[in-house]
matplotlib code that plots the C-alpha trace (Angstrom):
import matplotlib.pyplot as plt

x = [-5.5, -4.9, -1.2, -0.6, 2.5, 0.5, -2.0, 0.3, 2.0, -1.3, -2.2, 1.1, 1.1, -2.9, -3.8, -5.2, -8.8, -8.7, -11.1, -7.4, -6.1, -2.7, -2.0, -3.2, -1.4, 1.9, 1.4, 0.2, 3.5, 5.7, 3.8, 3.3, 6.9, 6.6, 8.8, 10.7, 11.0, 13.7, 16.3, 18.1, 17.5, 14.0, 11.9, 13.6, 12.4, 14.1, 11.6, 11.4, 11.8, 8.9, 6.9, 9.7, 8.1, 4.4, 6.6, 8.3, 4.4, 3.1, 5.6, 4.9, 1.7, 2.8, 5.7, 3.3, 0.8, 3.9, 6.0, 3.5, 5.1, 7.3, 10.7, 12.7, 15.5, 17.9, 19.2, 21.8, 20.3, 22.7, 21.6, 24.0, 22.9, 23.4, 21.0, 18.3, 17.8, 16.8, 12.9, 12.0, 8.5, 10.0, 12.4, 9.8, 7.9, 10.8, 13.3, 12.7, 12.8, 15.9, 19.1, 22.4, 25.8, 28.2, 31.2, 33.4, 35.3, 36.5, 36.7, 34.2, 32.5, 32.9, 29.0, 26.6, 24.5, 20.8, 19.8, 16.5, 13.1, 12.0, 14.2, 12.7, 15.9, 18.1, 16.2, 15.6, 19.0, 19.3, 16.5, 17.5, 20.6, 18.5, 15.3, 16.5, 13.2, 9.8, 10.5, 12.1, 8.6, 6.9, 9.1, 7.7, 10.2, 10.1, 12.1, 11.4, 13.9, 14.7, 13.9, 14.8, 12.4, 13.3, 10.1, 9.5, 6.0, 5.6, 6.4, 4.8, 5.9, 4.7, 2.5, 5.2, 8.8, 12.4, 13.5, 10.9, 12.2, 9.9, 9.0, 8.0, 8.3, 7.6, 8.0, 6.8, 7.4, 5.2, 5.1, 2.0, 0.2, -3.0, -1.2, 0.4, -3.3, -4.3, -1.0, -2.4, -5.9, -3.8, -1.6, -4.6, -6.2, -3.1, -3.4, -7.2, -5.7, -3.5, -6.1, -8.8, -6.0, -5.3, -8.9, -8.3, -11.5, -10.3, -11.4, -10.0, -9.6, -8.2, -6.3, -6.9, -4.2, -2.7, -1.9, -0.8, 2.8, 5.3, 5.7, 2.9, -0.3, -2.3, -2.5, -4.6, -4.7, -5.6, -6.4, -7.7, -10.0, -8.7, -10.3, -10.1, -11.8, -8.7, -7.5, -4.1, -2.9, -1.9, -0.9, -0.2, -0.5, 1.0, 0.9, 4.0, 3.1, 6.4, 7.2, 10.3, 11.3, 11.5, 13.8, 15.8, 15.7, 13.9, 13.1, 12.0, 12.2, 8.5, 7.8, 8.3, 11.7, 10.4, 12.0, 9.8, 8.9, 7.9, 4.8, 5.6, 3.8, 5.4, 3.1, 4.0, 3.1, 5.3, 5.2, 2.3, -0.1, 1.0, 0.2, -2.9, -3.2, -2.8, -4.7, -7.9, -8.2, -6.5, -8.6, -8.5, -6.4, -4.1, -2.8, -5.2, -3.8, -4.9, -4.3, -2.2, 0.6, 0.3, 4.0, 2.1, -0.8, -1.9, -0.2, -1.2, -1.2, -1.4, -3.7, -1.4, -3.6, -3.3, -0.7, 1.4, 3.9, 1.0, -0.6, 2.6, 3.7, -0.4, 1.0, 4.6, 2.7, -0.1, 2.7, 4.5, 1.3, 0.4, 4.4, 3.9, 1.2, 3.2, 1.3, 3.2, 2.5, 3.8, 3.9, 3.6, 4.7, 6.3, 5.6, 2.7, -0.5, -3.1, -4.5, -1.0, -0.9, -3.9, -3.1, 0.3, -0.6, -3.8, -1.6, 0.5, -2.8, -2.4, -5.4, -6.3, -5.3, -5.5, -6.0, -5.1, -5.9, -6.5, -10.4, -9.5, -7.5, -10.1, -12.6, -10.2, -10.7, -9.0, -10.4, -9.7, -10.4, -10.3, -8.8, -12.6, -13.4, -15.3, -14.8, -15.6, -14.3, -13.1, -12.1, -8.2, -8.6, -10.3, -8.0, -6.5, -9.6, -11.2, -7.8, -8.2, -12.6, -11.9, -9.4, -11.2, -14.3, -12.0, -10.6, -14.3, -15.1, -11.9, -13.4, -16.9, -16.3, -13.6, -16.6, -19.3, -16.9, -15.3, -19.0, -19.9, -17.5, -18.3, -21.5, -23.0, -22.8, -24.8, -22.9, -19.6, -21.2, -22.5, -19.0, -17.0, -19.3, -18.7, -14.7, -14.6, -15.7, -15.1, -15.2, -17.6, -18.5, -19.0, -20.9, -17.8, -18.0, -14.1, -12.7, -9.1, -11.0, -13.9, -11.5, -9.1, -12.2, -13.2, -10.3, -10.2, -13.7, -14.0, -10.4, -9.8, -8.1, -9.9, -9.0, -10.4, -12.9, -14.4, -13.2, -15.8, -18.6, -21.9, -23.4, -26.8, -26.8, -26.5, -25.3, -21.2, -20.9, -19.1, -20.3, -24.1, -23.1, -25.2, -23.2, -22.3, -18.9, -18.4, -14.8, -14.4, -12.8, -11.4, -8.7, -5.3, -2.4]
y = [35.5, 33.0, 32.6, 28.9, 29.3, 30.2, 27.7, 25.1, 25.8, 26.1, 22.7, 21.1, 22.6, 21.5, 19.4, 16.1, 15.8, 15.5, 12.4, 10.7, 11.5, 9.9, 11.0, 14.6, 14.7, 14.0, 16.6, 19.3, 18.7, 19.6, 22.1, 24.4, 23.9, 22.1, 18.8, 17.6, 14.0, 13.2, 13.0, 9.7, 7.6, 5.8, 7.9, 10.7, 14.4, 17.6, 20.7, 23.1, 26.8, 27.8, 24.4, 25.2, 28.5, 26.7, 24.1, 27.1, 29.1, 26.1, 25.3, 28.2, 28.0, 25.0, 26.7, 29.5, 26.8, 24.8, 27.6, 29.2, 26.0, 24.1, 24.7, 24.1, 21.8, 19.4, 16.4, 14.2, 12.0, 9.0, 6.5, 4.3, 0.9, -0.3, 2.9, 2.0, -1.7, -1.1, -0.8, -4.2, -3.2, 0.3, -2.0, -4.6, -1.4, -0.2, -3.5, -3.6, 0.2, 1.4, 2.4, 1.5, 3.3, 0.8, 2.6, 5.9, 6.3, 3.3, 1.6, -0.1, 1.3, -0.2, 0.7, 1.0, 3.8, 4.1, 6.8, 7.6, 6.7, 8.4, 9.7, 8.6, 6.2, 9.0, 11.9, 10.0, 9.0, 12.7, 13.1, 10.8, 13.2, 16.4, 15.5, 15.2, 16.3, 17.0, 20.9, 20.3, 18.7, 19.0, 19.5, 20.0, 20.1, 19.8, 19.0, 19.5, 17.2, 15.0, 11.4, 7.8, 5.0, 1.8, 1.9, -0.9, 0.0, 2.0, 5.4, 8.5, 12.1, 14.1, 10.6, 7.9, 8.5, 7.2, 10.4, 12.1, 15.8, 17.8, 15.5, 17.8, 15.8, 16.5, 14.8, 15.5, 14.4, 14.6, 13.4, 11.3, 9.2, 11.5, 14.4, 12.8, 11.8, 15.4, 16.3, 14.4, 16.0, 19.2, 17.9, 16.8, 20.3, 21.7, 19.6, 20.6, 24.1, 23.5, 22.0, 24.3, 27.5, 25.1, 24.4, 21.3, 18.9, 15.5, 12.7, 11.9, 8.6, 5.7, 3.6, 0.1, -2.0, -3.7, -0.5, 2.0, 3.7, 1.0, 0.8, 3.4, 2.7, 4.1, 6.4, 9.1, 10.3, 12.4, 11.7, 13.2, 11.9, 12.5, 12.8, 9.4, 8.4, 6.7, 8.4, 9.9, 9.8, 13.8, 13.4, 11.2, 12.0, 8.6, 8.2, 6.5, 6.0, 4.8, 2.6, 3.9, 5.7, 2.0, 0.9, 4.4, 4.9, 8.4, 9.1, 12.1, 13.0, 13.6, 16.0, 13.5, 12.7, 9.2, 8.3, 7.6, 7.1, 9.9, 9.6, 10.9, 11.7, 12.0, 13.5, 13.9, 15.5, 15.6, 16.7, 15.1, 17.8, 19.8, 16.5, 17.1, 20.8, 20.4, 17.1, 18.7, 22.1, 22.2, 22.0, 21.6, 24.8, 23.9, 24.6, 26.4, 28.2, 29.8, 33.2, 32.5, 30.0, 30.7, 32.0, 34.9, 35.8, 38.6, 39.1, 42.0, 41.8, 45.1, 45.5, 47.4, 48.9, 52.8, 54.7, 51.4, 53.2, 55.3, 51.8, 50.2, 52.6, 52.4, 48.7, 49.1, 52.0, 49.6, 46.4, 49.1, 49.8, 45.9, 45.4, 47.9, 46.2, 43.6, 41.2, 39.0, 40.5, 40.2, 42.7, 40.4, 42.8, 39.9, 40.1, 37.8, 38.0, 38.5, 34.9, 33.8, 35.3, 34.6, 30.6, 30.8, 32.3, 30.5, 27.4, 28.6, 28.8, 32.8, 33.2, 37.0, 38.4, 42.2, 43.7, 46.7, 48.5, 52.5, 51.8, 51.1, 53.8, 56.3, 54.7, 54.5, 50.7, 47.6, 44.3, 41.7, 38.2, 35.6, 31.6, 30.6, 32.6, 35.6, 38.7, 42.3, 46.0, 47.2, 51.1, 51.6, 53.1, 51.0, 47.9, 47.0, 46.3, 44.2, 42.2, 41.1, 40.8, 38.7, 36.4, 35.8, 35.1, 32.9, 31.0, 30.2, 29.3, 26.6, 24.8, 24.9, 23.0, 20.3, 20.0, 19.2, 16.6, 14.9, 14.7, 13.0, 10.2, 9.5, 6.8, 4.8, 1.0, -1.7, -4.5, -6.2, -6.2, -2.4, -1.5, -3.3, -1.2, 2.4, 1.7, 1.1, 5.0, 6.5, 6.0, 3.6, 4.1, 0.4, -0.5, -2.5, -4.9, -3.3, -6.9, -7.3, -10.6, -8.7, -5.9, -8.3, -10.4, -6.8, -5.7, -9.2, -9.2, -5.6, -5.4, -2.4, -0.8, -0.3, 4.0, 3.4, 4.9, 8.6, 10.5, 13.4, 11.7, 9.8, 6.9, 4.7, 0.9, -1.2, -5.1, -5.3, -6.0, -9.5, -10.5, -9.1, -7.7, -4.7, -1.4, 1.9, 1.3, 1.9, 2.4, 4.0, 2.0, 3.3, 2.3, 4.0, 5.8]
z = [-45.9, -43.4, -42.1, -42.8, -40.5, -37.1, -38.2, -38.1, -34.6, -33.1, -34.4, -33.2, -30.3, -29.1, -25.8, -26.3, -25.2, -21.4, -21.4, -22.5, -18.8, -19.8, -23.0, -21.8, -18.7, -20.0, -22.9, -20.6, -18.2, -21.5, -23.3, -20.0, -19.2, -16.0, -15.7, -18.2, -18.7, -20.9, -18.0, -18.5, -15.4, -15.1, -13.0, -12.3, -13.8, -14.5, -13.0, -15.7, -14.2, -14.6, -13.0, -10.6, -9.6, -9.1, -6.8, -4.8, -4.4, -3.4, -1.0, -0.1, 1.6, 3.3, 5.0, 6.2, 7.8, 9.6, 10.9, 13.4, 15.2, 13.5, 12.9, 9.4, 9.2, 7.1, 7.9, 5.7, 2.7, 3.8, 6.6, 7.9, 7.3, 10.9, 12.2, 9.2, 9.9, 13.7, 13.2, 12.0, 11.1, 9.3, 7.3, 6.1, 4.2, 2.6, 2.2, -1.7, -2.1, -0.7, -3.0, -1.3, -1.7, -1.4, -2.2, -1.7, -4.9, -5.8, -2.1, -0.6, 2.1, 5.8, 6.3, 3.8, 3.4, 2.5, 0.3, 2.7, 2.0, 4.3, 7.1, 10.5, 10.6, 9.9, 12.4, 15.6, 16.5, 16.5, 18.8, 21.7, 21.8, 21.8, 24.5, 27.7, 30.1, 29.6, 28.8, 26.0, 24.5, 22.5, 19.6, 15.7, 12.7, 9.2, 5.8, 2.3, 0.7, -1.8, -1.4, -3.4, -3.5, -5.9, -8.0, -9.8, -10.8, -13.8, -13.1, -14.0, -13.7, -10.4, -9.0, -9.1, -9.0, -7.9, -7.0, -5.4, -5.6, -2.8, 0.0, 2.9, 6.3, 9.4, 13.1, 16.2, 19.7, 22.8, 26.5, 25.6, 23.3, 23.6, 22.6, 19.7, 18.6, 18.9, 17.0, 14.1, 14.0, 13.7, 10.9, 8.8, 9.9, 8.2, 5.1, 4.6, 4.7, 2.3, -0.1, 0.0, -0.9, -3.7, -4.4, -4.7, -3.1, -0.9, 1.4, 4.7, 5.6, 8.6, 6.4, 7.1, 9.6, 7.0, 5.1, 7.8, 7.6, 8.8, 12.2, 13.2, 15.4, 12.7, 9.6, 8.3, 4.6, 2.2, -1.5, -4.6, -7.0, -10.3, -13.8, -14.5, -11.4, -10.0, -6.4, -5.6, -2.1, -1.6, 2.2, 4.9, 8.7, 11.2, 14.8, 15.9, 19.4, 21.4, 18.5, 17.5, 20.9, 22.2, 19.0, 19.2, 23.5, 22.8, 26.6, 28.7, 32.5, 33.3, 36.2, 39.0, 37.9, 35.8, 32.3, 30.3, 26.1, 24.1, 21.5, 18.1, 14.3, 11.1, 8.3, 4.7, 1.6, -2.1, -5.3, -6.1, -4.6, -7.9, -10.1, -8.2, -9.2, -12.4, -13.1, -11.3, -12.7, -16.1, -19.0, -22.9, -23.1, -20.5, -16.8, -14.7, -11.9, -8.3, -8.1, -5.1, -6.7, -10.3, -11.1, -13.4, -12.0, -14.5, -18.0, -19.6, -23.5, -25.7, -28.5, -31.3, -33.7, -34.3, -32.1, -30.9, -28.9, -27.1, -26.6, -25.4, -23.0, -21.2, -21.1, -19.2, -17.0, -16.2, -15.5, -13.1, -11.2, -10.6, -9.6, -7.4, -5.9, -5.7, -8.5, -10.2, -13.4, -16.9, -20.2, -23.1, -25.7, -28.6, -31.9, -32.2, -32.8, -29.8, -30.2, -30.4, -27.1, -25.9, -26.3, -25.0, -21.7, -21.0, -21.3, -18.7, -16.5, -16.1, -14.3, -15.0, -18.7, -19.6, -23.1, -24.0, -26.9, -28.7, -27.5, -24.4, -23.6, -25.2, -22.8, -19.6, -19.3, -19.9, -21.0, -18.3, -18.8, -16.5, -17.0, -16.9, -19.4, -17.9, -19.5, -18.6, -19.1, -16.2, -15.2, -14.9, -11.9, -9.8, -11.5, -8.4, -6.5, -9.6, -10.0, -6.1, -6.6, -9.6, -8.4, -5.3, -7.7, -9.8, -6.8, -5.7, -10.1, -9.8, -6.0, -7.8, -10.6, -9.3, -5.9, -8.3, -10.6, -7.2, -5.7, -8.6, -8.7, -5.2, -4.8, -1.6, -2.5, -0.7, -2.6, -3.9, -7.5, -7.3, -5.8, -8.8, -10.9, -9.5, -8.7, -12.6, -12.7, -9.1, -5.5, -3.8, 0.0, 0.7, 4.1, 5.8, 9.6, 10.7, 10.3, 8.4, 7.2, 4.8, 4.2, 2.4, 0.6, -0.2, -1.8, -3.9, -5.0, -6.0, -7.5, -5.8, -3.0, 0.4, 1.7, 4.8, 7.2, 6.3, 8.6, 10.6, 8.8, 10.0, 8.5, 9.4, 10.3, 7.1, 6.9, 5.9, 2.0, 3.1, 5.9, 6.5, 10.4, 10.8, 12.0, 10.8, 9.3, 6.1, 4.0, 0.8, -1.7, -5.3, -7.9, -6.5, -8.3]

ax = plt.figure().add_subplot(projection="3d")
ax.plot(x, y, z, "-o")
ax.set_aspect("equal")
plt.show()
């Protein structure tokens, strides 16, 4: 007899079809518990705890790749209005962006304060204090902070926010402008890191001059291809050059005594590298997680048929082992049903489940199933080995499958009309002179936006989609989150 009762919670509770990125996107963030979006101030989320716990694994990995040298710090969330307008170029980026407090209680404030953007405003005033010679350099911090940006586009959870909850930052200063350069090779080093433990696939790219950070010589980025075809910038690396030593008198006493300008970087990454998790390998059934930064990495769900309490107590005794081992492991011994079960935890993107049943225990095995949906019988005492084969196995599954879909929304273009075509669908690598003057007619013809140059790739002569110059420029061009 069927139980109406499930029946209907499963049905309530299903994903939209992915092919509906939107729709699914935003049921996916609520069913699996990740941000809640009911808070009531336009574009500003709640983190549920247990999207909390993704955030704080994948932060994670990020804090292990900057602290071999980098060191963690805070600075205030309130720039004083007279430090923030210094950079001219800086302000011009952010003018129509930036909340101001304008009051302490009930009277008026003397200076107003920005709530930061971004906080190179509020961090180098700090560092003309601290770097007085040339041993003191370089120097490499980082925050993971809160930050406010006035959105006035429409905002979506994770991708485009007015309180962006997890923006790590990080700044660097160095005697020179080479070493700064090679700073930001190692920043987008880092990022690629980051990425691949995520296996998560991305282009590199020189963003074009006319969309560079504000007030840096140049920027490199990273972006995603999501599974609508659109791209989602996922990291930013910027050489500031002397730009904002000049405007902040950041100096150093080089070796023979001279003062002169440091060279810095800034490089960023936020909460949308777990928009990007989520959005590239969930599925149908929900979240699917890395081994690495999935907050439950095996839940182990006993089959109770026969002696239940023999059955449950093979559970707690195998949960015990795998804690011991230190995997984040969870007994899921509730009262319903094992596809109940089943459902619930592959929409939380568990990666490994194992069943447990009178058979099994007969047999000295355990069913373990993987979030890709590879199943096996494996021997209880060699458990700990398969749990690390498989999720290695797994990790390799998830890269796989988001490398083939992001290879094929990537096509060569020789034309505006055949890049309008595949920026409807993907990303276009359009054949491109370098000049700002066929980068902007590109932008308006194809009606999308110009990434920039592919970065550590090679490309034969071909004539410029505008202009017909023959060279081996190209720029990849996409419809941007």
């Amino acid at each position: 007899m069927t139980d109406s009762k499930s029946d209907s919670k499963t049905q309530i509770s299903k994903l939209p079809s992915k092919e509906n990125f939107s729709e699914w996107y935003h049921e996916l963030l609520s069913m699996a518990e990740i941000i809640d979006n009911r808070y009531p101030v336009k574009g500003m989320c709640v983190w549920f705890p247990f999207g909390f716990a993704i955030r704080k694994n994948v932060y994670g990995i990020i804090r292990q790749l900057l602290d071999v040298d980098h060191q963690e710090t805070m600075f205030p969330l309130m720039i004083p209005e007279n430090e923030f307008m210094k950079e001219a170029q800086h302000i011009k980026g952010f003018e129509e962006e930036v909340y101001w407090v304008t009051c302490g209680g009930t009277s008026p404030l003397d200076v107003k304060l920005a709530l930061r953007p971004t906080s190179e405003t509020a961090i180098y005033p700090m560092f003309k204090l601290w770097i007085r010679s040339h041993a003191d350099l370089p120097l490499r911090i980082y925050q993971i902070v809160n930050t406010f940006r006035y959105e006035t586009k429409h905002t979506r959870p994770l991708i485009r926010l007015r309180e962006i909850t997890s923006f790590k930052e990080a700044h660097t200063v160095h005697e020179t402008w080479e070493q700064a350069a090679e700073q930001v090779e190692v920043a987008i080093s880092r990022y690629s890191e980051f990425y691949r433990r995520l296996a998560i696939p991305f282009l590199v790219s020189r963003r074009p001059s006319w969309d560079k950070f504000p007030g840096a010589d140049y920027t490199t980025a990273i972006d995603v291809i999501m599974p609508d075809g659109r791209t989602l910038q996922v990291g930013t690396a910027h050489h500031l050059g002397s730009t904002f030593a000049k405007t902040y008198q950041i100096t150093y006493e080089a070796q023979d005594g001279e003062q002169k300008l440091v060279n810095q970087t800034c490089y960023g990454i936020s909460e949308r590298c777990i928009a990007a998790l989520i959005s590239v390998h969930g599925d149908e059934k929900g979240l699917a997680l890395p081994f690495e930064v999935a907050p439950v990495q095996v839940v182990i769900i006993p089959i109770l048929l026969g002696d239940k309490q023999k059955v449950l107590a093979a559970a707690d005794e195998l949960r015990q082992k795998l804690q011991r081992a230190c995997v984040r492991v969870q007994l899921d011994a509730s009262d319903e049903r094992p596809g109940a079960k089943f459902y619930k935890w592959e929409m939380k993107g568990v990666p490994l489940r194992l069943e447990i049943g009178p058979r099994d225990l007969e047999k000295g095995v355990v069913t373990l199933a993987r979030r890709d949906g590879v199943k096996k019988a494996v021997s209880m005492e060699n458990l700990l080995e398969a749990i690390a084969n498989e999720a290695n196995d797994l990790q390799a599954s998830l890269y796989q499958r988001a490398e083939k879909y992001a290879l094929g929304q990537i096509k060569e273009v020789s034309s505006v009309e055949d890049a309008q075509d595949q920026t409807k669908k993907g990303v276009a690598i359009v054949p491109w002179c370098g000049s700002v003057e066929c980068g902007h007619q590109l932008e308006d013809q194809v009606e999308a936006n110009m990434l920039g140059e592919p970065q550590g790739q090679m490309f034969p002569e071909a004539a410029c989609a505008v202009c017909g110059k023959i060279g081996r420029g190209r720029t990849y061009m996409a419809r941007q989150y």
